[in-house]
Every structure is written in C-alpha cells, then in structure tokens.
C-alpha positions in Angstrom: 29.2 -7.2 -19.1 32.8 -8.7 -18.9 32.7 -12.8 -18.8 33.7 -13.7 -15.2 30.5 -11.3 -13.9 28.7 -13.4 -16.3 30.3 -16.7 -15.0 29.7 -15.4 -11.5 25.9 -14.6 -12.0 25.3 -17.8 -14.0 26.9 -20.2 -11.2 25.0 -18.1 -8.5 28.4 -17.6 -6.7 27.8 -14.5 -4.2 31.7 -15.0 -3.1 33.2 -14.3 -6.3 30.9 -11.7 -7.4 32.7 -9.7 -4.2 36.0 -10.7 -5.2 35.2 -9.7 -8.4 34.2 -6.0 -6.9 37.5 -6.0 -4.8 39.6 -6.3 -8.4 37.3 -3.7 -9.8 35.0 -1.3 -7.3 33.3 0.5 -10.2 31.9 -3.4 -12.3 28.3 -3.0 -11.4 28.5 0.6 -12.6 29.9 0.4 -15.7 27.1 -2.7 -16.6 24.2 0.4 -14.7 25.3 2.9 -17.4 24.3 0.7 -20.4 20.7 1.2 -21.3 19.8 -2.2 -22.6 21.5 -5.0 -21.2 21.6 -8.1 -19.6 22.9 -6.9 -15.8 24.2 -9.7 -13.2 20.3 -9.7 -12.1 18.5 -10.9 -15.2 21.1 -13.6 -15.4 20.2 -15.0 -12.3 17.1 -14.3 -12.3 17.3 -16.9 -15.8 18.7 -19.1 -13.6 16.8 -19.4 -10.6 19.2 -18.1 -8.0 17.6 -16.7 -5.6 19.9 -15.7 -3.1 22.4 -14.2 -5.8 19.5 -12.2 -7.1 18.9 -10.6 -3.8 22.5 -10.0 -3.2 22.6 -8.1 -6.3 19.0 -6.1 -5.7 20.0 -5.2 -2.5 23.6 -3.8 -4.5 21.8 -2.2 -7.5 18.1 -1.9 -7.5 17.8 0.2 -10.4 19.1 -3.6 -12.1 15.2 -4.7 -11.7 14.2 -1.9 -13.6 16.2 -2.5 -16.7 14.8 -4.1 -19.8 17.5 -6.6 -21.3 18.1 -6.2 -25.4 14.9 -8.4 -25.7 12.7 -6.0 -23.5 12.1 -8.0 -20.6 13.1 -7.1 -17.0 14.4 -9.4 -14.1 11.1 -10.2 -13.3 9.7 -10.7 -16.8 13.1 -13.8 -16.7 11.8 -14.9 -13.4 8.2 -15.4 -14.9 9.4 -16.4 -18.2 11.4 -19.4 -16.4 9.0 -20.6 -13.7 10.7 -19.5 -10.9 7.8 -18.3 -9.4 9.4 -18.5 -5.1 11.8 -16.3 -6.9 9.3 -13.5 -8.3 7.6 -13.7 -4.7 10.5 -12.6 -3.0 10.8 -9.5 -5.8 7.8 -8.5 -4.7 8.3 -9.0 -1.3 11.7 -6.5 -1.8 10.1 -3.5 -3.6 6.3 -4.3 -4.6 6.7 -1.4 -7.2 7.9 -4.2 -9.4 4.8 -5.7 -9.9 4.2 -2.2 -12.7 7.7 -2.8 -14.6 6.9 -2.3 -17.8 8.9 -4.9 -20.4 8.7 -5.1 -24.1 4.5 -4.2 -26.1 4.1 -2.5 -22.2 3.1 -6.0 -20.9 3.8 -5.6 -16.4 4.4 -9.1 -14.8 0.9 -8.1 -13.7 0.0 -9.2 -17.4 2.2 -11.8 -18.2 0.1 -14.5 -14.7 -3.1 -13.1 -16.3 -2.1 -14.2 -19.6 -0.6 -18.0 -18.2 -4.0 -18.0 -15.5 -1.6 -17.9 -12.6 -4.4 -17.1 -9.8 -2.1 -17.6 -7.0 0.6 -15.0 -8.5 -2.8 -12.5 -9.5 -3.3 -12.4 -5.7 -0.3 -11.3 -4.7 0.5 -8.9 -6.8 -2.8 -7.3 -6.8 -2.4 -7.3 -2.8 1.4 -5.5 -3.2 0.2 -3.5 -5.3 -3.3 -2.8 -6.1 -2.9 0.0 -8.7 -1.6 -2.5 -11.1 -4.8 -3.6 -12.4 -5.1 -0.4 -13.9 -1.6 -0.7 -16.1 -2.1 -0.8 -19.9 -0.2 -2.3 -22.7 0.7 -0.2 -25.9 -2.6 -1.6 -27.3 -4.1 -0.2 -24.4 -5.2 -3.2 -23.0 -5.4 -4.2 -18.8 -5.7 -7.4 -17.8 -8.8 -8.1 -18.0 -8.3 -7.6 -21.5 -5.7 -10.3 -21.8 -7.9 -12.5 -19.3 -10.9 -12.3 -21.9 -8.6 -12.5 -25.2 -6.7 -15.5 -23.7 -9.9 -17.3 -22.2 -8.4 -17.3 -18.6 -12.1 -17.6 -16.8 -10.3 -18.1 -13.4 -7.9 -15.2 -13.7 -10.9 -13.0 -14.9 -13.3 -14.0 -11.9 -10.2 -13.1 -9.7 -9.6 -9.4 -11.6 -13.4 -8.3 -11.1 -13.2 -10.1 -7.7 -10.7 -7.8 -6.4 -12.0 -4.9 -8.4 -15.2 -5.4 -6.5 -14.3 -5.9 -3.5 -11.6 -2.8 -2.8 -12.3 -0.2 -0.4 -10.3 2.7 -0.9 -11.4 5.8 -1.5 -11.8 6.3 -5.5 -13.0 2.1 -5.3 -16.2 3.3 -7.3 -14.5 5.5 -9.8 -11.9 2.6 -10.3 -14.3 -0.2 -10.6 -16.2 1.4 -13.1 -13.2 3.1 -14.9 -11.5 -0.3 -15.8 -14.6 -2.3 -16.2 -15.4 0.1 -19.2 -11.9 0.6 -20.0 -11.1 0.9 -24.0 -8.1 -0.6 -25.8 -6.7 0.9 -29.1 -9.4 -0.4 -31.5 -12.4 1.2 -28.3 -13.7 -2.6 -27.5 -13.9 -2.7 -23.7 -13.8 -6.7 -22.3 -17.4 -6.8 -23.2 -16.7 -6.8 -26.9 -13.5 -8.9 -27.1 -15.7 -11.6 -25.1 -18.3 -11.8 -27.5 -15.7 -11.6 -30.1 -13.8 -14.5 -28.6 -17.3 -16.5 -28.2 -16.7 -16.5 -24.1 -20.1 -17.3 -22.9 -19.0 -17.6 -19.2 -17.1 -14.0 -19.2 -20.3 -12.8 -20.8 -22.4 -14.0 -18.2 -20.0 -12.6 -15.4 -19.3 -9.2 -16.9 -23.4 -8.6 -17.2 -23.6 -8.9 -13.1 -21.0 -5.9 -13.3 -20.9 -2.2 -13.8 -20.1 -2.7 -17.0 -21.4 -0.6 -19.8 -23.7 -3.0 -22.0 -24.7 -0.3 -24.9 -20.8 1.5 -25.3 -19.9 1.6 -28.6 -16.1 1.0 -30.2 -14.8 2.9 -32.9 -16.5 1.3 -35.5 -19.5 2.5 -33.8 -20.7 -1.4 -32.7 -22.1 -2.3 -29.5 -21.7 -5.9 -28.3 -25.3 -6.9 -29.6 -24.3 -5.4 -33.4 -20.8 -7.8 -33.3 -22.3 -11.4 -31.8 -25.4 -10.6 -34.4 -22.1 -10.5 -37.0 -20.7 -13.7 -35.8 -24.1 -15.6 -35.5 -21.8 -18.9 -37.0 -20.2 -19.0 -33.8 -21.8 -22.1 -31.8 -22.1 -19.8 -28.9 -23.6 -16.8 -30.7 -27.4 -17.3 -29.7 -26.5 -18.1 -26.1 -24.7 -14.9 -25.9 -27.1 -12.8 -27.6 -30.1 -13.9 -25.5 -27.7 -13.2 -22.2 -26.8 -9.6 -23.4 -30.6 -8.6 -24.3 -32.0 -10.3 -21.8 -29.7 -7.5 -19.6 -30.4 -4.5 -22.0 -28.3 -4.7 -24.3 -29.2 -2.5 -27.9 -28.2 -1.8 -31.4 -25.9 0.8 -32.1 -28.5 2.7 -34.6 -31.2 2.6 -31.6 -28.9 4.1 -28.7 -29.6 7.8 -29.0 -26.8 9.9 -30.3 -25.6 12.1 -27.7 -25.1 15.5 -28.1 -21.6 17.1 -28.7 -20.1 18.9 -26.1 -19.4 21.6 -28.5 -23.1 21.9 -29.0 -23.3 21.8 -25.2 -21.4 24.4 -24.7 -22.4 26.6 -27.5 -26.2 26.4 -26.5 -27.6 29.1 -23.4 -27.2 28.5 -20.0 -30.7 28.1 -18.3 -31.2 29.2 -14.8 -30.7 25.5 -13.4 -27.5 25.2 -14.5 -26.3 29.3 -13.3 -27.3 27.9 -10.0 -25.3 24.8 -9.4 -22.4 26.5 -11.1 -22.7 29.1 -8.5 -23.3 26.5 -5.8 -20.6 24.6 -7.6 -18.0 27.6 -7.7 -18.7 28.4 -3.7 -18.4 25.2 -2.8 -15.1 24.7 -4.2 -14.2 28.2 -2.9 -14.2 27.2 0.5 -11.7 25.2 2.2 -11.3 22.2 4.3 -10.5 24.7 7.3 -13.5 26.9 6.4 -15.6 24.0 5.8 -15.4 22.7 9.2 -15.5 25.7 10.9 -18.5 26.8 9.4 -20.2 23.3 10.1 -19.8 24.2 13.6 -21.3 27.5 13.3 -24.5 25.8 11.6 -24.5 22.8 14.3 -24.9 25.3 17.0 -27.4 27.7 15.4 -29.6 24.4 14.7 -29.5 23.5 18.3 -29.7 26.5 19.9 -32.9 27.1 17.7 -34.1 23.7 18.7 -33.5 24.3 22.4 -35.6 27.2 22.0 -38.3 25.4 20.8 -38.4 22.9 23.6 -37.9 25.7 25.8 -40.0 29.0 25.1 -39.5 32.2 26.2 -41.8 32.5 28.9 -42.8 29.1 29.4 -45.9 27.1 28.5 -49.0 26.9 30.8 -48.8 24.4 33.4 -51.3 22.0 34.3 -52.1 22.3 38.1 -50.8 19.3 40.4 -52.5 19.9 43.1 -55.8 19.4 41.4 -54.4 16.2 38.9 -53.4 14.9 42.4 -56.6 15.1 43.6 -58.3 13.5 40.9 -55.9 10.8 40.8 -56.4 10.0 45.0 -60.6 10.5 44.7 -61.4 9.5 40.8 -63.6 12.7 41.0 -63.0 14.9 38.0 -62.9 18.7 39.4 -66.0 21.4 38.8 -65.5 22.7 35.8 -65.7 26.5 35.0 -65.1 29.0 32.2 -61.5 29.6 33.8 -60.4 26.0 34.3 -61.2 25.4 30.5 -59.6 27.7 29.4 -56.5 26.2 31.1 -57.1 22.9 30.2 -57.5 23.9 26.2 -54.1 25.7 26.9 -52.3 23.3 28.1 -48.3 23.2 26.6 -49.4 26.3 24.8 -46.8 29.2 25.1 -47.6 31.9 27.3 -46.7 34.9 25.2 -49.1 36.8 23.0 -50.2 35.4 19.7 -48.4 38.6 18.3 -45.5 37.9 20.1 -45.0 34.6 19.2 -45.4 34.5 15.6 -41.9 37.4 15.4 -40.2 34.7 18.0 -41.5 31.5 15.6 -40.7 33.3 12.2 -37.4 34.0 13.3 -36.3 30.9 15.3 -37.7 28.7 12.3 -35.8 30.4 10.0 -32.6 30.5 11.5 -33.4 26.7 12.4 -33.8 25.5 8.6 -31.4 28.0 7.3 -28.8 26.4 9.4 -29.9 22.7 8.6 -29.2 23.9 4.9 -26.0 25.4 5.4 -25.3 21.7 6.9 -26.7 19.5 4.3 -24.1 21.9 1.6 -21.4 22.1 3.6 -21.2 18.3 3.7 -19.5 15.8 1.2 -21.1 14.8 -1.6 -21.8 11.3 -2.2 -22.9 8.6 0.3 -22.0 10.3 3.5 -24.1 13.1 2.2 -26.8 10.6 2.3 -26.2 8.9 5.3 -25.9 12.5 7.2 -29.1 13.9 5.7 -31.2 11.3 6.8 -30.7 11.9 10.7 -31.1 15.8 9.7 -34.7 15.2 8.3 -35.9 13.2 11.5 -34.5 15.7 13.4 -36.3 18.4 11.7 -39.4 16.9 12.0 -38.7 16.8 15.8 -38.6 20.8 15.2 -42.1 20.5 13.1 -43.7 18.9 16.5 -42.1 20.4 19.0 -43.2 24.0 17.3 -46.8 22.1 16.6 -47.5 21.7 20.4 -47.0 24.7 21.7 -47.7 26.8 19.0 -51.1 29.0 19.9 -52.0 29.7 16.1 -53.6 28.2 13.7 -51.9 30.1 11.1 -48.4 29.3 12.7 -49.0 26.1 12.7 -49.8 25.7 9.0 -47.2 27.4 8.3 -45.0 25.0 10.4 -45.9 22.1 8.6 -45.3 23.7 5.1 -42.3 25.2 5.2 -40.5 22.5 5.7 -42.5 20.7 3.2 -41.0 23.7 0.3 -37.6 23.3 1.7 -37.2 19.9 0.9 -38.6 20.4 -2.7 -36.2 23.3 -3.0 -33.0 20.9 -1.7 -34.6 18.0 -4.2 -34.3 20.2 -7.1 -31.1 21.6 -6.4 -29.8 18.7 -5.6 -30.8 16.9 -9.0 -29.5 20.2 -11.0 -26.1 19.8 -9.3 -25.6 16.1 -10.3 -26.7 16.6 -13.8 -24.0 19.8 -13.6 -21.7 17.3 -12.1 -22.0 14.3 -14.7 -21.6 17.0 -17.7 -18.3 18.6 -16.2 -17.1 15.2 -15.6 -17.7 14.1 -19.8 -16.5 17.2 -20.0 -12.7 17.1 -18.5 -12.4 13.9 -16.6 -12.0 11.5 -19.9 -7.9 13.0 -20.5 -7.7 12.7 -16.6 -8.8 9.1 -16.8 -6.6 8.3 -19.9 -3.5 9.5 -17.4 -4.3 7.5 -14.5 -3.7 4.2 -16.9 -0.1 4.9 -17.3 1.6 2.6 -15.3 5.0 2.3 -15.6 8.7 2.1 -15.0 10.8 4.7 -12.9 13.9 4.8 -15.5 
C-alpha cells in the first residue's frame, strides 16, 4: 500500500482518500489483489476511525475479510484496540463478520469470550447465532475458551443463549456443542475440572452435558479431578460430579463397535423399522400430506358411522316418557316393553349383520388412525398429535360399546384397540433404537462439518 493511502487511512481523512482515487481509479484494487496485507480498513480500524472505516467497507467489503501479515482481520484490530462502538457498527453492516476467522482460527466471537466481554457476547450471538458453533484449529468453541480462561460470566451467557434458542435444530445444537470435543477429545466438562472451576462445574451438571464421555486418553472427568486431588477444589468437584452420576472410565461399559454392529444378523425388529424407515423417507412432503388427508377422512367418516348406524338404534317412546314424567306413574310393564327398554341405543340390524358392518368400519377406523400416527413428524409434534388421537379413539371404543348388541363385539371392541397400542409401543421403541444407531452411525462426520465456521475468501 503506497504511503499517502496509508497517511490517508491513518489521519481518518475520507476527502483525500477520494482525491487519492481521482489520481489513481484502480488504488483500492491493486491493495484487494494482495493476499496478506494491511488494506486502508485495518488501518483505521487501528485507529479508531469510524466513519473512514465505513467509507472504505461500503467501497471494498471483501477489505473486512482479509487477514493482515499478522493474521488478524479489521475486526480482530477493532477488538484488539478497544474500539468496541466501532466493532458494533461492523456487525451492524454485514453480521457475517462476527465468523471471520483470524490467525489459530480464533472469530471475534472468541477473542470477547476470551476478555469476558458479556455485552459484545450478546450481540454477536444475536447477529449471528451460528457463531457459537465456530471452532479454532484446536478445535475449541467458546465455551472452551470461556472455561480455559475462567470467564464464569461469559460462560453463563454461552449456555444461556444455547438454552434458550428456538429454532429448529435448537436440541441437536444444544447438545452438539455442549458435548463438543477439541483436539486432545476433552469437552468443557474436562478442561473445568482440569482448570479447578468449581462454579462451571456446578453450571455444566444442570446441562445436557455428557458427565461419563471419555477423551482420548480414555478419562472421564471423575478419573482426571481423582488425578489432581492437590488441587484445593478437587473434593468439592468430585462430590458435585458423583453426586450427578458421574463414573470411572473402567466402569462405563464398552460399547460395541459399529463394525461388530454391522457384521452381526439383522433380527426381525430391526428389518421392520428399516422398512418403516425406508417408506417413510420414500414419500414426500406432497405425498405426505395428501395421504394425511386421505387417513383424516376415512377416520371420520368411520366415526360418523359409528355415531350414526345404518338403520338406526331403537328409540325410546315419548309419548309414554312423557306420560310418566306428567303422572310419576311408571307404565305396565310387559314382555314387549322390556324388551324395548333392554334395547334401548342398541342398533337395529341383526346380530349377523352387525358384526360384517363393526369388523369392517373398526378396521378401517384404526387402520386409518395408524396411517396418521406414521405419516406424522417424528419427535414432539408426534407426541403432542397422538395424544388427541388416543382420546379420540376411545370416543370410538364407547360409541361402538353402546350400541353394539353383542357380547362378543363388544369384547372385541375393547381389545383391539388395547393390541394396537402395544403393537405402535413396540414399533415405535424399535424405530428409535434404529434411529439412535444410524445416527452413531453417519451423523458424527456430519457433525464435525457443521463446526466449520469460517471466512468467504
């Protein structure tokens, strides 16, 4: 960079940086095409112009992307100096900034964590939330630098935010950074009891956290604090973690490879919720909800018939209920009239008759409540939908119970529904023990890729 663009950046003069441009159109390029370099922006952002530094942002915004000789970015300068108005109004201009990655992969994200900077924390997690999920190149977020650096305030802010985030994948996330790895596998739960941090220990055991995971040297946080028992804090922090359930690497139960996994037979439980597993992610969205309609209608139309017969139900007779009400005289009784009375909100068709019309209605009823209860999301929706669907098959179980003429129907009304439910139980355990093994199974690389982070040049 030639000496009066320096000059001009230094002093903060936005006039003769464009007098500058009008002697040479092409000066801001020819500094763009040097890959590491102290631009016109890391200058002032050194210096704490503010106004210059937009100027220039607004003239070259791939300048806050570069790393200067000394691997820091604009922002990095900005943070480095204390101008901290001035870092605001990056992030104001393109929040992206917030994931820059400078020199050991540290993000201006991890730079406040590492000074305890709440305030700056806030905002950058609120620009840009997927910046708590950045790594360095020891594979550490920043919770990992809150932990190693004893910043208690910037840590209660990190798993703040991380629990309180309601996007979609907020579970996965939480969970996914909370157990998060760096380079030598101790999540924030091991560098804490490393770093004899009784209050992160005590906040991290109120989390999803994993107390038992073991780093590569095959300790769990109980083995290391029982290591360090000359720390002052170590017997505090070991009562906290086993109090919680917290165990010895030799006693945690190896688990099985997924080699041998794989290599072993597939039992019947697991051929059906990989074929339930395979259809369901056969169908599309489109299908999906077109078939939910489908089942919606069968199950009414099949409940409608229930409330409805065809041919009725016996009547009582008003004339004669009107009677008794007027007089208080109860009606002679005969063979005829009891015979009535017993039948009352009975179905009028045969016995015959009715159990072809039950056996089929019923069926049709539960096989479409099924096809509902598959169809549908999995996960808590699932759970919140298949609630209303039992209550509204027991509605079926009553309705079917009053009028129903047979004994033998009516048993069979009652326990039908009774071995549906056992059959959705189980196949609904076998699918989320499916489930958890493909996800050990592929989702670890997928989860190692979502931590990259990271700068657009």
């Amino acid at each position: 960079m030639n000496d009066p663009l320096k000059a001009a950046s230094q002093m903060g003069d936005i006039d003769f940086l464009y007098k500058l441009i009008q002697m040479e159109p092409f000066l801001l390029e020819h500094t763009d095409l040097i890959p590491f370099v102290d631009t016109p922006l890391h200058i002032a952002a050194a210096a704490g112009h503010a106004s210059f530094a937009t100027e220039i942002m607004r003239l070259k915004p791939s300048f806050a992307w570069k790393l200067n000789p000394y691997g820091l970015s604009p922002m990095h300068l900005a943070l480095q100096n204390k101008h901290y108005r001035m870092v605001q109004r990056f992030v104001y201009i393109d929040k992206d900034l917030v994931r820059v990655k400078g020199r050991e992969g540290l993000t201006p994200l991890h730079v406040v964590t590492q000074a305890g900077k709440t305030d700056l924390i806030v905002k950058f997690l609120s620009a840009c939330p997927g910046s708590i999920e950045d790594v360095t190149v020891q594979s550490e977020t920043a919770l990992h630098i809150a932990v190693r650096y004893q910043q208690f305030q910037a840590l209660e802010v990190l798993l703040g935010w991380l629990q309180r985030t309601c996007h979609k994948h907020a579970p996965k996330q939480e969970k996914r950074v909370l157990n998060w790895e760096d380079e030598a596998g101790n999540t924030i739960l091991h560098i804490s009891v490393l770093q004899g941090f009784p209050q992160a220990v005590r906040l991290l055991i109120d989390t999803k956290i994993d107390l038992n995971v073991k780093n590569l040297e095959g300790l769990t946080a109980l083995d290391i604090v029982e290591m360090h028992q000359t720390h002052p804090y170590s017997a505090e922090i070991r009562d906290m973690i086993v109090t919680a359930g917290a165990l010895h690497g030799f006693s945690l139960s190896a688990a099985a490879p997924c080699e041998q996994e794989l290599r072993s037979k597939i039992t019947f439980n697991e051929r059906v919720a990989i074929c339930a597993t395979r259809l369901r992610r056969r169908i599309s969205n489109d299908t999906r909800n077109a078939l939910l309609v489908v089942a919606i209608l069968f199950a009414t139309s099949t409940y409608d018939a229930a409330l409805n017969p065809p041919g009725g139900v016996y009547q009582s007779d008003s004339s004669s209920t009107a009677s008794y009400k007027r007089t208080g005289l109860r009606p002679a009784s005969n063979s005829h009239g009891d015979r009535v009375q017993e039948n009352l909100g009975k179905v009028v068709m045969k016995i015959q008759t009715f159990f072809w019309f039950w056996s089929f209605n019923t069926c049709s009823f539960y096989l479409s409540i099924l096809m509902i209860c598959l169809l549908m999301p999995r996960g808590r929706i699932s759970v919140i939908v298949t609630s209303p669907l039992i209550l509204f098959s027991g509605c079926y179980v009553f309705s079917m119970l009053v009028i129903s003429p047979s004994v033998k129907c009516t048993i069979a009304t009652v326990a039908l529904p009774c071995m549906l439910m056992l059959f959705y139980c189980w196949g609904t355990s076998v699918y989320i023990r499916l489930a958890k093994k493909l996800r050990n199974y592929g989702n670890q690389h997928e989860d190692k890729s979502r931590f990259s982070g990271g700068n657009r040049w």
